[in-house]
Backbone bond lengths (Angstrom), bond angles and torsions (degrees), N, CA, C in turn:
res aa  C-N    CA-C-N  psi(-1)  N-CA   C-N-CA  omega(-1)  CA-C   N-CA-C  phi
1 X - - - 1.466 - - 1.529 109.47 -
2 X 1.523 112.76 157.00 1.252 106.47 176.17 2.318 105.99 -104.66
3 X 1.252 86.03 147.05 1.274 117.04 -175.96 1.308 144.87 -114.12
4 X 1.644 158.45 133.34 0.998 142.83 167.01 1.590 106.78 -86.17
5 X 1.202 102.56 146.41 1.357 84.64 -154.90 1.982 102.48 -157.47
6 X 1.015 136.73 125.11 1.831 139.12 179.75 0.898 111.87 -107.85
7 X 1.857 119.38 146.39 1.561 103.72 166.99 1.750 103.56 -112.82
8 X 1.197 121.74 4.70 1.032 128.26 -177.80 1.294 129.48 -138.46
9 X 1.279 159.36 146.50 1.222 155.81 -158.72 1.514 103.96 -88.62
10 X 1.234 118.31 137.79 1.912 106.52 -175.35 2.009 87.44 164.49
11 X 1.699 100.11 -168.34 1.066 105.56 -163.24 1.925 91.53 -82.33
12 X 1.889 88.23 -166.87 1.587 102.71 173.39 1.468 121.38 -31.57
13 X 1.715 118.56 -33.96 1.436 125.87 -135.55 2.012 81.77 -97.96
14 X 1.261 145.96 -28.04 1.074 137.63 168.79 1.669 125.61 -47.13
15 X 1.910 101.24 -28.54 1.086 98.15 169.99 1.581 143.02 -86.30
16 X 1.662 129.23 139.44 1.103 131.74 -141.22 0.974 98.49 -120.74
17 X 1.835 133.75 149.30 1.219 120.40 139.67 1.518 126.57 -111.36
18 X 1.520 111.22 136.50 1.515 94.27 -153.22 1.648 87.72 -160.05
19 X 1.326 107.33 178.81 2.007 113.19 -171.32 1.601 84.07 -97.16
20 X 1.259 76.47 159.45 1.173 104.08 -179.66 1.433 135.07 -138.26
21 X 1.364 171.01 110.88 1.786 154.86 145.06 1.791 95.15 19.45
22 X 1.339 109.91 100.96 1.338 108.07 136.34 1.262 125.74 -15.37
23 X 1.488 140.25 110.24 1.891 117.66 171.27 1.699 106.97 -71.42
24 X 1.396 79.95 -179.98 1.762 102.72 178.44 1.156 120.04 -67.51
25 X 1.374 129.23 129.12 1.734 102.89 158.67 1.675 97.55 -101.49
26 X 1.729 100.78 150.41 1.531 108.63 175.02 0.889 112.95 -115.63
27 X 1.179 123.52 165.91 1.926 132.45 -174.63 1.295 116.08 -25.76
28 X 1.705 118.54 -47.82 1.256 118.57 -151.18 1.995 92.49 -114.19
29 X 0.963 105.11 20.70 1.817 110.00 -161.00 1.654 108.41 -121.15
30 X 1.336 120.97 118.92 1.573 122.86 156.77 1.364 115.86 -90.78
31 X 1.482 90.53 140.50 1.349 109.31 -177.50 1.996 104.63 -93.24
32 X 1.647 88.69 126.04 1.996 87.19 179.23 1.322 103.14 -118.57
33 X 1.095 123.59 128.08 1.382 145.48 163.01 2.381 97.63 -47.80
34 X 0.518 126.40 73.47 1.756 128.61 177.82 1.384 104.83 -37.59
35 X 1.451 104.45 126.88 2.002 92.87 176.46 1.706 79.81 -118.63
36 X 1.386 125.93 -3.51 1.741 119.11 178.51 1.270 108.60 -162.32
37 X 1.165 115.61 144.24 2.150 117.53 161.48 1.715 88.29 -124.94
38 X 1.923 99.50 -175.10 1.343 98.83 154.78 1.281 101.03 -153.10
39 X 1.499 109.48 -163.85 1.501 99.71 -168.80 1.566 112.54 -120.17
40 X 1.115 127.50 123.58 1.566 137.49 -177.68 1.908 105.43 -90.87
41 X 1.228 105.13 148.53 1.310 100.34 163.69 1.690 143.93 -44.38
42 X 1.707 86.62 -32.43 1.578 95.41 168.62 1.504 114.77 -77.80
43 X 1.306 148.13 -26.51 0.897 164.84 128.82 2.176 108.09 11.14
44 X 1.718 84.43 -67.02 1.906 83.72 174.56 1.172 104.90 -86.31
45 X 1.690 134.85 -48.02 1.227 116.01 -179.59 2.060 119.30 -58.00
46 X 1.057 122.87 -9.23 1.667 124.16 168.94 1.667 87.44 -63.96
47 X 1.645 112.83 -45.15 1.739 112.88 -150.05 1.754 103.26 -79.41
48 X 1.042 94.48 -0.16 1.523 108.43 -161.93 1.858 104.07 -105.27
49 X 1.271 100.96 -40.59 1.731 97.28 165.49 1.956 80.05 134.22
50 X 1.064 100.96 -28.59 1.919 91.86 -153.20 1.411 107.38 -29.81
51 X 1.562 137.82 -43.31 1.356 124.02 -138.73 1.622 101.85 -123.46
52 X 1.073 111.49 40.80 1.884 131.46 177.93 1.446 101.18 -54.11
53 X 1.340 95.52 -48.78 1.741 101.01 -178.94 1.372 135.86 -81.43
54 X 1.578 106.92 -2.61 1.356 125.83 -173.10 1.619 111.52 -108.36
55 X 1.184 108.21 -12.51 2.281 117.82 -174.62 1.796 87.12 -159.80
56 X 1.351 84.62 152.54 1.336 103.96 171.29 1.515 98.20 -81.10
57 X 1.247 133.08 143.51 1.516 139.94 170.63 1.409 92.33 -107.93
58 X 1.660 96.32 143.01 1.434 121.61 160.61 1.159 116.70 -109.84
59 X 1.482 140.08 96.54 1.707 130.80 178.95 1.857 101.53 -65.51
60 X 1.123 93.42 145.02 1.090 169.08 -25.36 1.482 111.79 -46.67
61 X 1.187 131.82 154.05 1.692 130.31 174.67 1.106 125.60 -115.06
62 X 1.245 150.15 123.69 1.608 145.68 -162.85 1.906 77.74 -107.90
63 X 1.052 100.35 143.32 1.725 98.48 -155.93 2.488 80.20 -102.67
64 X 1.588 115.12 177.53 1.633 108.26 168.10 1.561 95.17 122.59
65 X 1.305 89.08 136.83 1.754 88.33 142.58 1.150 135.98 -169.64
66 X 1.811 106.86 28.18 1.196 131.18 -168.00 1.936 91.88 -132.98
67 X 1.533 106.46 121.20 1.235 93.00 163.58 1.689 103.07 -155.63
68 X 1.772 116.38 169.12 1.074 121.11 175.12 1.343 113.24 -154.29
69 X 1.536 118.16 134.11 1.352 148.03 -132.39 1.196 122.22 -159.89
70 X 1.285 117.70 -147.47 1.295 142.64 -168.22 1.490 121.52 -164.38
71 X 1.229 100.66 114.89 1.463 110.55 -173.55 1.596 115.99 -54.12
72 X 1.415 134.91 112.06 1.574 148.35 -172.82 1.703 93.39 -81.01
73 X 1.227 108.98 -63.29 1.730 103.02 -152.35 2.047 90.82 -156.14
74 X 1.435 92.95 145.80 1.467 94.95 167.20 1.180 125.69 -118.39
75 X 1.562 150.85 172.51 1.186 139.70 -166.65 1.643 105.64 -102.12
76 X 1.192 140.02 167.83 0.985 130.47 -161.21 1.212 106.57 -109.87
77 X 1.606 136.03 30.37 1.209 146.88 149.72 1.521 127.34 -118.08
78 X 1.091 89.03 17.89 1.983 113.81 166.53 1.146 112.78 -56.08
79 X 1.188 113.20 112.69 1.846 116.32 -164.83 2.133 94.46 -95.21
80 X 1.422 108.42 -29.59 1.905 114.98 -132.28 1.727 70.80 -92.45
81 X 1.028 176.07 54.45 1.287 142.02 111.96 1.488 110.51 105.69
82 X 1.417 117.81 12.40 1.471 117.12 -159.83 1.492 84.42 -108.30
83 X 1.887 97.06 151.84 1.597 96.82 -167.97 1.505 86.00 -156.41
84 X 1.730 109.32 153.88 1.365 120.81 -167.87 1.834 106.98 -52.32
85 X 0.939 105.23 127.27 1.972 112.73 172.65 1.609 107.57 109.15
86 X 1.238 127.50 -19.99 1.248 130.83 160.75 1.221 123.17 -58.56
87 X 1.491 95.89 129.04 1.894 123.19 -169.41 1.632 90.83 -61.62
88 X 1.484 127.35 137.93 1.419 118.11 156.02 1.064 107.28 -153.45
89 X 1.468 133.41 163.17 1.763 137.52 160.89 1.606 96.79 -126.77
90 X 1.632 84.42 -163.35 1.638 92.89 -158.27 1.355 112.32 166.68
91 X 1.494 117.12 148.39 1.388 121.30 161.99 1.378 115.85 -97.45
92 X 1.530 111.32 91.01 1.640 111.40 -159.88 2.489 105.78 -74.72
93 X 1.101 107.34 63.43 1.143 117.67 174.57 1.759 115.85 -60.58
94 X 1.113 124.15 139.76 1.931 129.36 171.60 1.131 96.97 -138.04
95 X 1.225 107.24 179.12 0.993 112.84 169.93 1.359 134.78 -112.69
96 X 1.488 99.88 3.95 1.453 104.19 152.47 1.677 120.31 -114.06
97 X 1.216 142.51 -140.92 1.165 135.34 -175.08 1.362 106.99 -146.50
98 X 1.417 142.13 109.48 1.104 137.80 -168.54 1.862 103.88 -165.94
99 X 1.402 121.10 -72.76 0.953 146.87 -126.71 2.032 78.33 -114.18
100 X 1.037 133.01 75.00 1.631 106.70 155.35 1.092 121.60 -117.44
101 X 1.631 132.91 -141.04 1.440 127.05 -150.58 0.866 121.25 -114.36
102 X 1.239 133.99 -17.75 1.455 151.59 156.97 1.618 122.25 -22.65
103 X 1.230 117.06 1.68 1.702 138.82 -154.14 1.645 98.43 -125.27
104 X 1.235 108.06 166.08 1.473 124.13 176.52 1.450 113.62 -93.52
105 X 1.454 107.50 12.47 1.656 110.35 -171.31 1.716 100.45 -157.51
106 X 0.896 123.30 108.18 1.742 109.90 -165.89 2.294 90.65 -126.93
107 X 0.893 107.04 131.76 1.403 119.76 173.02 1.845 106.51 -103.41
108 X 1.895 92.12 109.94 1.482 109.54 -163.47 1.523 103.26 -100.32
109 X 0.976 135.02 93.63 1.665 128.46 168.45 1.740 103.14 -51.68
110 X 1.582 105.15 130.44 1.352 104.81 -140.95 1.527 123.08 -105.18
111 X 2.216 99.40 33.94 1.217 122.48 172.50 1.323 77.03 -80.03
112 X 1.286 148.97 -50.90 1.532 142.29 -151.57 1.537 145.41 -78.48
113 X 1.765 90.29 11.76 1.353 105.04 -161.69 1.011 89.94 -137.07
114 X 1.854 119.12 159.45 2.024 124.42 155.00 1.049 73.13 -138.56
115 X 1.728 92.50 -174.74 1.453 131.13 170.65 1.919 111.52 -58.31
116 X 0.968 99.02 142.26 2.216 90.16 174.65 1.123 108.31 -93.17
117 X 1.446 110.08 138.76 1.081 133.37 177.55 1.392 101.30 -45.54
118 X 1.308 99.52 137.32 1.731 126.13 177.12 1.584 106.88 -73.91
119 X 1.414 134.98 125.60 0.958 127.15 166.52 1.856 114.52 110.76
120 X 1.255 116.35 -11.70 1.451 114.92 158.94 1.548 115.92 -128.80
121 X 1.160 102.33 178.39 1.624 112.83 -174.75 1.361 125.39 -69.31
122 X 1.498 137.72 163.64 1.545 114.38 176.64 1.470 105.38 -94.47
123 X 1.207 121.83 30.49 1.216 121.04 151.53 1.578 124.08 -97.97
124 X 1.109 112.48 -39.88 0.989 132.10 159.24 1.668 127.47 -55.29
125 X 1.286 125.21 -42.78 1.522 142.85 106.18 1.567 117.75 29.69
126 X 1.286 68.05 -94.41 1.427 111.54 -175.66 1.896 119.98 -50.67
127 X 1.355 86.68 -14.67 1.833 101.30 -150.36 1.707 83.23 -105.96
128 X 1.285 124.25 -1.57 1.661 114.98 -150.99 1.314 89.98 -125.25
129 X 1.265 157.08 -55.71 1.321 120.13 -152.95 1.516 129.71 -67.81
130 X 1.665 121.23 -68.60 1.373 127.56 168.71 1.406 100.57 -20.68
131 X 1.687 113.34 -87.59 1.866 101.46 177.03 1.563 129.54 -42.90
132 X 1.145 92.07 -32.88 1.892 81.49 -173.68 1.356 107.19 -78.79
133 X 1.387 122.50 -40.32 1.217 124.34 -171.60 2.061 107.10 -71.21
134 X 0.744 137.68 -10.49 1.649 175.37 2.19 1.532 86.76 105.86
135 X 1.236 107.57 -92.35 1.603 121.16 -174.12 1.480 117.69 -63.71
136 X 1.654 115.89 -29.33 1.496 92.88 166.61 1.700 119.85 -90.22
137 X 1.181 99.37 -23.92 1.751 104.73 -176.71 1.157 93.44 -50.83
138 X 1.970 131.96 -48.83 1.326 108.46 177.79 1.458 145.54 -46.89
139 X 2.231 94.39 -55.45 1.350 101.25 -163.65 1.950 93.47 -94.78
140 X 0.586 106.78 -19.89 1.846 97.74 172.27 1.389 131.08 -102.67
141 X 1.684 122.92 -27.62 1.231 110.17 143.56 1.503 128.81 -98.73
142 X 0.677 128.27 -9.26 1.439 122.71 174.53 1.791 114.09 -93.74
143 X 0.814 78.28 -51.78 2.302 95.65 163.92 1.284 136.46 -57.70
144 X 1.098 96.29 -43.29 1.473 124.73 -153.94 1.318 139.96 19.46
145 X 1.569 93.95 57.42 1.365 100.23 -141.26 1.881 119.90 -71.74
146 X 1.114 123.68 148.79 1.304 123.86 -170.21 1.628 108.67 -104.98
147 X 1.743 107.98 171.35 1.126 119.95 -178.34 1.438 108.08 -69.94
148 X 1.151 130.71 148.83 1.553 153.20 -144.29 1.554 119.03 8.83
149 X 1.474 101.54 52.23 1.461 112.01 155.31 1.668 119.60 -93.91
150 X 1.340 114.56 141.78 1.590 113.32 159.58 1.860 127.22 -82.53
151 X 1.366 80.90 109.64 1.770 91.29 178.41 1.640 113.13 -102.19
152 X 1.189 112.39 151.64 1.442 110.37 -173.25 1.957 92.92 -133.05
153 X 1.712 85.10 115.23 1.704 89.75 166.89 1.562 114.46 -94.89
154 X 1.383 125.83 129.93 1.402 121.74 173.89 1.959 117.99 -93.47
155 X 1.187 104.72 143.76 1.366 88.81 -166.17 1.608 126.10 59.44
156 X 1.955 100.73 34.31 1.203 121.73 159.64 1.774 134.59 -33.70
157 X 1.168 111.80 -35.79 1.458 106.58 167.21 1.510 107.52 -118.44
158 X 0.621 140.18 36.13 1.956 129.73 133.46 1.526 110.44 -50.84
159 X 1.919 94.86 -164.80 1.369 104.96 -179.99 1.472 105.01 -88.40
160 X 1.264 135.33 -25.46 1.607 120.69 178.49 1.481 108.30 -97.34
161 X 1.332 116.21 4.90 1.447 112.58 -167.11 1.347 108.71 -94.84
162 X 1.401 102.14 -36.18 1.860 109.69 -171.10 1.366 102.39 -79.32
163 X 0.898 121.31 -18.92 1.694 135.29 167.16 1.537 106.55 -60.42
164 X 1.024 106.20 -48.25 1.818 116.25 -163.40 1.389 93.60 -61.52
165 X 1.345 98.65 -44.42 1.658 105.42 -156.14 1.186 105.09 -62.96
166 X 1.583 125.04 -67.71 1.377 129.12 164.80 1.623 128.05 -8.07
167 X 1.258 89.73 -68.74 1.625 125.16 175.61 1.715 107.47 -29.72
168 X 1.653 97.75 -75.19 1.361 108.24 -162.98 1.741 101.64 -62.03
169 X 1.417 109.33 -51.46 1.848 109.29 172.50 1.202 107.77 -52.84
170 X 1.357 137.24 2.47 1.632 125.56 172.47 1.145 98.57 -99.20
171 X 1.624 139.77 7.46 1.233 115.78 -159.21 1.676 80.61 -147.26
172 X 0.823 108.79 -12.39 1.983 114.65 142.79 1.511 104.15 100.09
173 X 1.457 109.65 40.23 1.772 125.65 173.93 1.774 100.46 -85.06
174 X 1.677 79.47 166.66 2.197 76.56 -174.89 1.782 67.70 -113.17
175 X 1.330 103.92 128.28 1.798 120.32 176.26 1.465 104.70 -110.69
176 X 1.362 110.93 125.25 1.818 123.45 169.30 1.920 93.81 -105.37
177 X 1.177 71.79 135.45 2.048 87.87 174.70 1.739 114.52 -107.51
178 X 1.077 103.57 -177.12 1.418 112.52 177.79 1.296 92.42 -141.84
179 X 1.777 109.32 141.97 1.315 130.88 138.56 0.989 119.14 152.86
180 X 1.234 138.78 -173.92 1.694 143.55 -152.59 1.418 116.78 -60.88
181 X 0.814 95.08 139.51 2.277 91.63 -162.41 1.716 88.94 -77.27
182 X 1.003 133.56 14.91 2.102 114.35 151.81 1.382 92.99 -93.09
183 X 1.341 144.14 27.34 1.363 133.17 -178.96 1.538 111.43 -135.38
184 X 1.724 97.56 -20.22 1.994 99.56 179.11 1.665 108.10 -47.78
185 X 1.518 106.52 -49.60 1.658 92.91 -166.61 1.335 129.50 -68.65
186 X 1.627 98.37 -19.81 1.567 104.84 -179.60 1.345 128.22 -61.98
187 X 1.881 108.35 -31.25 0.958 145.52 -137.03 1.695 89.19 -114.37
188 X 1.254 131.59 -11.18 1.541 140.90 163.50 1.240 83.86 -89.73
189 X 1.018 155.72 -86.26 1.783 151.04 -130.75 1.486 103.69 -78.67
190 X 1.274 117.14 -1.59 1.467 115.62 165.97 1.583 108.59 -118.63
191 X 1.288 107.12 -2.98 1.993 91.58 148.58 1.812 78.76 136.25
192 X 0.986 156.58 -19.61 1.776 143.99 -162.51 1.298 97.53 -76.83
193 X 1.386 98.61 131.02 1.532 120.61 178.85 1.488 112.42 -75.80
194 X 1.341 94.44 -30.41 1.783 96.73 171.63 1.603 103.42 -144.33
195 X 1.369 123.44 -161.56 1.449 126.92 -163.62 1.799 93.42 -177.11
196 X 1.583 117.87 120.22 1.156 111.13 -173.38 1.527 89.06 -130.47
197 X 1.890 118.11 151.77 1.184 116.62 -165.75 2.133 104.36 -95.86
198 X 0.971 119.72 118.40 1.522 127.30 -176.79 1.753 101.87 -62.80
199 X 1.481 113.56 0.90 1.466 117.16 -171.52 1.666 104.08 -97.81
200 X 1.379 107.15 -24.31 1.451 121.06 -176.16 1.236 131.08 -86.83
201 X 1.553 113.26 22.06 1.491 111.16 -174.35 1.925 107.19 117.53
202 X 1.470 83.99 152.46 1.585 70.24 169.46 1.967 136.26 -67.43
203 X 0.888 101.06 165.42 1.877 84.53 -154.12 1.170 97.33 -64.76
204 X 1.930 123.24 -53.64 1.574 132.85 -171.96 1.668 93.37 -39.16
205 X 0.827 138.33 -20.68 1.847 125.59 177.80 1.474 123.85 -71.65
206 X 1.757 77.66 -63.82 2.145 91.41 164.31 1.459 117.12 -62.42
207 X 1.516 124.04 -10.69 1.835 99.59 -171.47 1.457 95.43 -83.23
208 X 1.483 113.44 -172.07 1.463 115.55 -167.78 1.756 97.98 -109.83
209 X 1.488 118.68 -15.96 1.359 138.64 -169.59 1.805 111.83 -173.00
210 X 1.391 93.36 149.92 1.318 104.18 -179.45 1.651 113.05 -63.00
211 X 1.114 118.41 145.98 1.595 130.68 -160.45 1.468 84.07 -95.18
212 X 1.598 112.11 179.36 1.208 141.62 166.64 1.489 130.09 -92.17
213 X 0.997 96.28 -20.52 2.058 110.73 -178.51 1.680 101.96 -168.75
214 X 1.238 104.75 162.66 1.032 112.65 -149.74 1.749 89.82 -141.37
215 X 1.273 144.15 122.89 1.509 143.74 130.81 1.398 146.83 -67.39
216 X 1.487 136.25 51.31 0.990 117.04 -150.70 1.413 121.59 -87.47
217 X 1.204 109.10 124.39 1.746 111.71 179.22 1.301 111.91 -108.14
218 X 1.645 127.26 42.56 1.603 112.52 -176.35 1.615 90.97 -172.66
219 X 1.459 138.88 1.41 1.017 116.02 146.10 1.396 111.98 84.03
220 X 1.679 131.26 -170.55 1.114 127.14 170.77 1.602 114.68 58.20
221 X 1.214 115.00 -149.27 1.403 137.43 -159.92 1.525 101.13 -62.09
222 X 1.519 119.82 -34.17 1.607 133.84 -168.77 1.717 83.47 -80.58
223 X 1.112 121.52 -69.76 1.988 115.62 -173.42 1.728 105.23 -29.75
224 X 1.755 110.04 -64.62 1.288 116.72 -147.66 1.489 87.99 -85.79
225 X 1.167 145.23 -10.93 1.635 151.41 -178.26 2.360 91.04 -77.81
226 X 1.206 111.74 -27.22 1.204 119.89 -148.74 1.750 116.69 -46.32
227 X 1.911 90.89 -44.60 1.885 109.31 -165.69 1.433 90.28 -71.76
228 X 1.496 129.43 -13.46 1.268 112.13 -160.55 1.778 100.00 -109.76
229 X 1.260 114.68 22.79 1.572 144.49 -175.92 1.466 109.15 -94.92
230 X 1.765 102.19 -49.68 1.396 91.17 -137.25 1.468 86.98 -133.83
231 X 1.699 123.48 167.29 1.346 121.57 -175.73 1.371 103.40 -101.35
232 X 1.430 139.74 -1.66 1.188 108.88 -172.40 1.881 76.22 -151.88
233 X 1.232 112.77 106.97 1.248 121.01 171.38 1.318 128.78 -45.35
234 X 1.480 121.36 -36.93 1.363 111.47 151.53 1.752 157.27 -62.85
235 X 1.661 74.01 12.40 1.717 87.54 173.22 1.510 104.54 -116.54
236 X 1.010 115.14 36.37 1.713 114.59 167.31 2.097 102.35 -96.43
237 X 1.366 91.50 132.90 1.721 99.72 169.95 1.155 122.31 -115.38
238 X 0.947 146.09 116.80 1.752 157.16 -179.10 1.039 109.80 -83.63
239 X 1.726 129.20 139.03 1.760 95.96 163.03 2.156 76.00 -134.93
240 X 1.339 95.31 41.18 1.633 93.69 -171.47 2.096 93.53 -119.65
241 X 1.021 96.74 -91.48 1.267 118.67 -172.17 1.688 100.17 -66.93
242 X 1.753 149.30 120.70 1.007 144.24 156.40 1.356 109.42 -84.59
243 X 1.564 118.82 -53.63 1.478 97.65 175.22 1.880 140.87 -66.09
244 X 1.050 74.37 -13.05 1.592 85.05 -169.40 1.725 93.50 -89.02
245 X 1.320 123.70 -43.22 1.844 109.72 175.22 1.209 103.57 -66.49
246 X 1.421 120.34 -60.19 1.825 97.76 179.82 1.514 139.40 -62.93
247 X 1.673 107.93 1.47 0.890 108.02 164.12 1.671 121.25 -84.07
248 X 1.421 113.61 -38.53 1.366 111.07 155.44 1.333 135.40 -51.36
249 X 1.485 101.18 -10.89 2.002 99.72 174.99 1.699 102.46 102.13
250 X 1.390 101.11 9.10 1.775 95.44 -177.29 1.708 101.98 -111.83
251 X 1.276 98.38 174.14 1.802 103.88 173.48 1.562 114.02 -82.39
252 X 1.223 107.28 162.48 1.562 130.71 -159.77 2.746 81.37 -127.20
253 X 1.273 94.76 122.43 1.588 106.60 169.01 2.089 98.51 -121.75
254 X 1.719 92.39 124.94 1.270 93.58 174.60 2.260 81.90 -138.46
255 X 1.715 91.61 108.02 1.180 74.29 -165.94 1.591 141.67 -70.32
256 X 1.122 148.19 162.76 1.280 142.90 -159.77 1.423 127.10 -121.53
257 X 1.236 155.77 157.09 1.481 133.80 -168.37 1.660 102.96 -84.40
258 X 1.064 90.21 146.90 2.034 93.24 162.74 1.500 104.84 -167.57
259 X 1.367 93.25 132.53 1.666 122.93 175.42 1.526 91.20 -51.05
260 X 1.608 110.25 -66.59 1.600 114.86 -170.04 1.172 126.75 -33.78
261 X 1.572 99.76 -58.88 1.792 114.00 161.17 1.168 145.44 -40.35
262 X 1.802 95.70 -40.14 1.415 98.10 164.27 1.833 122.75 -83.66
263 X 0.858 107.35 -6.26 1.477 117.49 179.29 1.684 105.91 -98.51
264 X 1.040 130.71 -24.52 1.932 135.94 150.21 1.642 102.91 -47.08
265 X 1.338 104.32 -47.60 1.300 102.71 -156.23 1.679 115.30 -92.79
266 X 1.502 108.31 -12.38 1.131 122.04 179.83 1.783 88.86 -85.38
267 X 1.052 116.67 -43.99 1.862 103.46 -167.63 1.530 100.82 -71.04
268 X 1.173 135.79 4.76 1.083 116.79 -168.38 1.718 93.41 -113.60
269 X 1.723 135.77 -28.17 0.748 147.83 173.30 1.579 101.20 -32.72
270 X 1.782 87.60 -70.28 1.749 123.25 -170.35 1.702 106.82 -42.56
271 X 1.587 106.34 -36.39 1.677 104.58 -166.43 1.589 105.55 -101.36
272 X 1.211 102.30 22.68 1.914 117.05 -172.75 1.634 103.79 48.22
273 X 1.104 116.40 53.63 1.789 114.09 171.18 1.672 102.83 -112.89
274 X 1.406 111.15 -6.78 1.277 88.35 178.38 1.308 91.16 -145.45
275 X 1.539 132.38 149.76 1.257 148.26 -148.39 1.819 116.54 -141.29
276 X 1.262 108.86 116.32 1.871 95.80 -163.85 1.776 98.56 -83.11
277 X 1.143 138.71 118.88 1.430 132.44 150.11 1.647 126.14 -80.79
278 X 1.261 110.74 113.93 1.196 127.88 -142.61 2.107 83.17 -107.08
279 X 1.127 125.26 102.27 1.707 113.94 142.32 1.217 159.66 9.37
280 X 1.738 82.81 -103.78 1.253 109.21 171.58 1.553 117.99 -154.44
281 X 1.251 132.91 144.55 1.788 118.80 173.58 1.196 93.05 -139.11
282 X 1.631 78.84 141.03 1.718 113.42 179.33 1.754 116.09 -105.97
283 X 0.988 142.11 -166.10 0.911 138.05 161.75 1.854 98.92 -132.60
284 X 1.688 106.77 165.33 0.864 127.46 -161.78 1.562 107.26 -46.46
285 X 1.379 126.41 -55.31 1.080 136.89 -165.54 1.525 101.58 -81.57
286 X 1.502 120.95 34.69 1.695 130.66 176.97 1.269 89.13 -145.59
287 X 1.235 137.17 26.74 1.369 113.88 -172.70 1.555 111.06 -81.96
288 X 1.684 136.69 -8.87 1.057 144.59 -155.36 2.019 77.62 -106.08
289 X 0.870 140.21 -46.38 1.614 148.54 -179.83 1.829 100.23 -40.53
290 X 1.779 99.30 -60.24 1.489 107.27 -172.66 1.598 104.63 -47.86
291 X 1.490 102.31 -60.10 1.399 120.57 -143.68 1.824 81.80 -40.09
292 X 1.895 104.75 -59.08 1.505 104.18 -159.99 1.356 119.50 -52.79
293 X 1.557 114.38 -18.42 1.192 115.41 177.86 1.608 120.28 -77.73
294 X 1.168 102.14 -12.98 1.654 117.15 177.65 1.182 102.55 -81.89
295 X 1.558 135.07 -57.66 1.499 126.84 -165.76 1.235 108.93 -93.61
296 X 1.585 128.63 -1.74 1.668 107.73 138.88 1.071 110.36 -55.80
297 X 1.557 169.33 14.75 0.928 144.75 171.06 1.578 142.68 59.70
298 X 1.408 102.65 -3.30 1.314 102.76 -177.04 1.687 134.82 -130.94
299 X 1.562 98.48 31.33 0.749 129.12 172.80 1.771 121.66 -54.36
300 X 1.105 117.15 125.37 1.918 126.60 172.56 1.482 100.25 -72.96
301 X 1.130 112.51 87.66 1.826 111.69 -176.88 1.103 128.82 67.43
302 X 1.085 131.98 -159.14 1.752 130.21 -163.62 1.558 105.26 -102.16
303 X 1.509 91.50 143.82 1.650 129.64 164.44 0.870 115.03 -75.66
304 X 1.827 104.30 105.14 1.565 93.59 175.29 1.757 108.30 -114.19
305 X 1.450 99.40 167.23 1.244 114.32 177.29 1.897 127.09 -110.69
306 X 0.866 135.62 85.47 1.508 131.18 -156.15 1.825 105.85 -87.96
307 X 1.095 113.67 149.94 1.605 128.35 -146.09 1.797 104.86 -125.57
């Protein structure tokens, strides 16, 4: 199969595309043929060396960990109902680092996969779990956030942010966002009641009153700006900084796979409450192009990659 693929930790330019060994499928694991992945921030920092201390790495690395496909073959301890020719995505997570999605053949241990949502593309797919699942662990399990509360997403139009936003208006919060005023209006047409610029001061100045929950996806000055955000400090979520939110009394999100999640997030797809904003797409043999387009940072939703 062909693959993106590193043998060394370094910038974009390490990454290769090249054939590769078919992987394994194991008992409990489907094998998906990838028609898309995309690229998350953790994605370059793994390519970058950052998280040595967090997974065991295996060099060489097929870098991904969001993909959507078509089921090739299943293992013969497949409990979930998934059967060869079935549409599925997924946040294909292990626990070590070796084997990801970036390839024409990705082996999904098959807590990590559902069926795909009916009604968008597998790029699009493809572009939704890691973030979405990202965005609800925040505002619904960790938050829990309720109908006519004020939530404030930071780093409102990214890939986990536009998610957030969605999210919390499905569950019937009035949500103020953050980010670059070419992004306020977009960021109204996907449900934010307001849009405040992170260029203008610290935000706790610009709101008119302290919010109810707090999302932070960008860390820095917006995290430590946070207690002076929100009325009850324990509803601030980080998925940037861990020490510094749990030291304030708020939660730390490092996100995790769930069947459940992806099936929340697929019904909400299905009932048009939640909407994938897709970037830019590359194709396989650009995958070192995406990555750079991911760690500029300033991307309108997710980078996708098509296979």
């Amino acid at each position: 199969m062909r693959a993106a693929i590193y043998d060394r930790f370094g910038g974009a330019d390490v990454l290769q595309v090249r054939e590769v060994a078919d992987p394994p499928v194991g008992p409990d694991t489907v094998l998906v043929r990838a028609k898309a992945t995309s690229v998350n921030p953790v994605d370059w920092k793994v390519r970058e060396g950052y998280l040595q201390g967090a997974y065991p790495h295996h060099l060489p690395i097929i870098p991904g960990w969001d993909v959507a496909g078509v089921v090739e073959a299943v293992g013969p301890a497949v409990r979930t109902g998934l059967k060869v020719g079935d549409e599925v995505f997924g946040y294909v997570r292990r626990d070590d680092l070796a084997f990801g999605t970036t390839a024409e053949l990705v082996p999904a241990p098959e807590r990590t996969v559902a069926r795909k949502p009916a009604g968008i593309s597998f790029g699009e797919a493809a572009a939704l779990p890691l973030a979405g699942m990202t965005a609800y662990q925040c505002v619904v399990e960790e938050l829990d956030v309720q109908p006519g509360e004020r939530v404030l997403v930071h780093a409102a139009s990214g890939g986990v942010g536009h998610f957030a936003v969605q999210i919390a208006k499905s569950r019937g919060a009035y949500v103020i966002g953050t980010a670059s005023a070419a992004n306020h209006e977009w960021l109204k047409e996907l449900g934010a009641d307001e849009v405040l610029d992170y260029a203008a001061g610290p935000i706790s100045e610009q709101l008119d009153d302290r919010v109810d929950a707090v999302v932070d996806l960008i860390g820095g000055d917006a995290l430590e700006d946070a207690p002076n955000q929100v009325r009850d400090g324990s509803r601030v979520v980080s998925v940037i900084d861990a020490d510094r939110v749990l030291g304030q009394g708020g939660h730390y999100v490092f996100v995790r796979p769930s069947r459940e999640n992806l099936a929340a997030l697929t019904e909400l797809v299905e009932s048009g409450q939640l909407k994938v904003a897709v970037a830019e797409t590359f194709d396989l043999d650009h995958t070192a192009d995406a990555h750079r387009l991911s760690e500029g940072g300033h991307s309108r939703g997710k980078v996708v990659i098509t296979i």
